[in-house]
N, C-alpha and C positions, 0 to 999 in steps of 0.2 A: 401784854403785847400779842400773843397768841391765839385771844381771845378776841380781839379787834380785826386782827388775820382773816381770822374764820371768819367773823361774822362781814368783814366786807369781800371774799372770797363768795360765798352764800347769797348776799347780796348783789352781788355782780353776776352769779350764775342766774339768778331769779330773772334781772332786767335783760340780760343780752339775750334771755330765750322768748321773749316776746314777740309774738311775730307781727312786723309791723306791713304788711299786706294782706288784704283781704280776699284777692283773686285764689279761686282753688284751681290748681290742675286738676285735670279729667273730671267728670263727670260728678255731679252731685248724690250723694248717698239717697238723698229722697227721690229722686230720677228712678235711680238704682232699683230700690226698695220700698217706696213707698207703694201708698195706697193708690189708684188713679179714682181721681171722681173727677163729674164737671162745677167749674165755680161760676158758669156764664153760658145760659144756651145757646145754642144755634140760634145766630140768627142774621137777618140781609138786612144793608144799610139802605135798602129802599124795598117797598114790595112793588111794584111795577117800575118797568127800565124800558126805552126808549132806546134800541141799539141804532138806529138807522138815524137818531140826530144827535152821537158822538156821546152818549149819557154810558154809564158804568156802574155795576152792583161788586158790593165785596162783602163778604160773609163776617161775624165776630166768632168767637167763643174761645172761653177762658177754661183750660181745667187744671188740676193741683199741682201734677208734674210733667213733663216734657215728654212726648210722644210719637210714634209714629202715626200721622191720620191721612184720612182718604178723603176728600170731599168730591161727589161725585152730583152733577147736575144735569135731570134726564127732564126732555120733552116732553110733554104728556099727551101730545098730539102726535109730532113727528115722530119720537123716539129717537132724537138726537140726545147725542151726549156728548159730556164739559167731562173730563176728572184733572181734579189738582192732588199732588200727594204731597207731604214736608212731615219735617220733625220739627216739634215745639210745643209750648204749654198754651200758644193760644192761636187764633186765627186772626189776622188783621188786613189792612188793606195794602200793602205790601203782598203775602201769604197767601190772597185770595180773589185778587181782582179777575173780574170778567167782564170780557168788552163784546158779547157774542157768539165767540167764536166754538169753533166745534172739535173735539177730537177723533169724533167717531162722525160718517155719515149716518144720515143726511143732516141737513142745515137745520139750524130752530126756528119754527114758523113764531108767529105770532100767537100764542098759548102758554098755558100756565107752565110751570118746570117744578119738581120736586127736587130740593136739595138734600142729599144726605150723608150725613157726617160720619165715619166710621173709624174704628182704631183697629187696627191687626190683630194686637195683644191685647186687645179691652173688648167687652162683650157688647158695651153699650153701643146705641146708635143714636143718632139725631138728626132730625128732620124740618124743614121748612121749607117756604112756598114763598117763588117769584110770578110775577107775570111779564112776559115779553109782550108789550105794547107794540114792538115792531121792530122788525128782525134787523138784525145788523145786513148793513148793506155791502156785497162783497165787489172787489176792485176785479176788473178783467172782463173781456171782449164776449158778450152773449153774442152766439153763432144763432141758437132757435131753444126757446126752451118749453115747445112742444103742449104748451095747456092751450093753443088752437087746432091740436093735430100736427101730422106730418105735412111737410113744404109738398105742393104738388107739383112744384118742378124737379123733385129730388128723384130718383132711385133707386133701388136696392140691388146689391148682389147679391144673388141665391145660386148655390152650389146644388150642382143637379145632384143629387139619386143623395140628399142628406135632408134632415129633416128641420128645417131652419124656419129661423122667426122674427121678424124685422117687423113691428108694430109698435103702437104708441100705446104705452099702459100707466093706467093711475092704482096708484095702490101706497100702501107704507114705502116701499120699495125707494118710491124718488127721491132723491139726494137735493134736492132744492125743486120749491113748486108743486103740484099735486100730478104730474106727467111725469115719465120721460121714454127715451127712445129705447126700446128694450133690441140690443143682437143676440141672438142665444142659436146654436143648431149642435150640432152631434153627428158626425161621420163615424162611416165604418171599417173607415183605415186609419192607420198610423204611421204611413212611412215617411211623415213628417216629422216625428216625435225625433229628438237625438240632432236636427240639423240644427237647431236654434242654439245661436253661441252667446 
């Protein structure tokens, strides 16, 4: 009888220590500790996008364990830039959609864009190529946006005895277009400084 005891005691210890969920709390040990590689390059679910008739690009890539990345998409023209940052093992369209739009001035014209992938804690990088067929087209009231020159009913205010500059300049510089209205001058006082609340 002793012997039956034991053995379904032992028996009972065996089955009720089975763990019947598979969900782990915290963080996965391969996360943790593992190796990082990529398992799916970079790469955009279209190479040319059409922002200004409502089309959208999103990036893939799969790598081993869950991470922090940077996807960053620059101009090549304008030098407009996109960044998206997240933590995960992959990129999808959720994680990485782009409808255009800019986080940095200026706007993105119509030219190619280098994407590239980067992790904080991982050395590697990755890289690929969109074309904007045509720029997203932004909502709000154009007042003048200066690629005919300045309005010749307009004028300027210039502060006498300062060195000021109210001109139409094409350069990197424009924030949408290949113009804009440049205010710049430099006084040689300060007894303004300290009123502004």
């Amino acid at each position: 009888m002793k012997y039956y005891i034991t053995l379904s005691a032992l028996i009972l210890v065996l089955f009720s220590c089975h763990k019947k969920d598979s969900k782990i709390d915290g963080p996965s040990l391969e996360d943790l500790n593992g190796q990082f590689s990529v398992l799916s390059p970079l790469a955009a679910s279209i190479d040319s996008v059409d922002f200004a008739s409502g089309e959208t690009v999103y990036f893939t890539a799969l790598f081993s364990k869950t991470s922090e990345w940077n996807l960053k998409i620059t101009g090549l023209v304008s030098g407009a830039v996109k960044t998206m940052t997240g933590t995960s093992n992959e990129l999808n369209a959720s994680s990485s959609l782009w409808s255009g739009e800019t986080t940095n001035l200026p706007i993105f014209k119509n030219e190619n864009c280098k994407v590239e992938l980067t992790f904080p804690n991982e050395t590697d990088t990755l890289i690929t190529y969109v074309k904007v067929l045509q720029a997203k087209v932004n909502s709000g009231f154009l007042i003048s946006d200066f690629e005919n020159g300045f309005n010749s009913g307009w004028t300027s205010f210039i502060q006498s005895g300062a060195n000021m500059n109210f001109q139409v300049l094409s350069d990197a510089s424009s924030p949408q277009g290949n113009k804009y209205y440049n205010m710049a001058g430099t006084v040689n006082w300060d007894w303004l400084i300290g009123l502004v609340n």
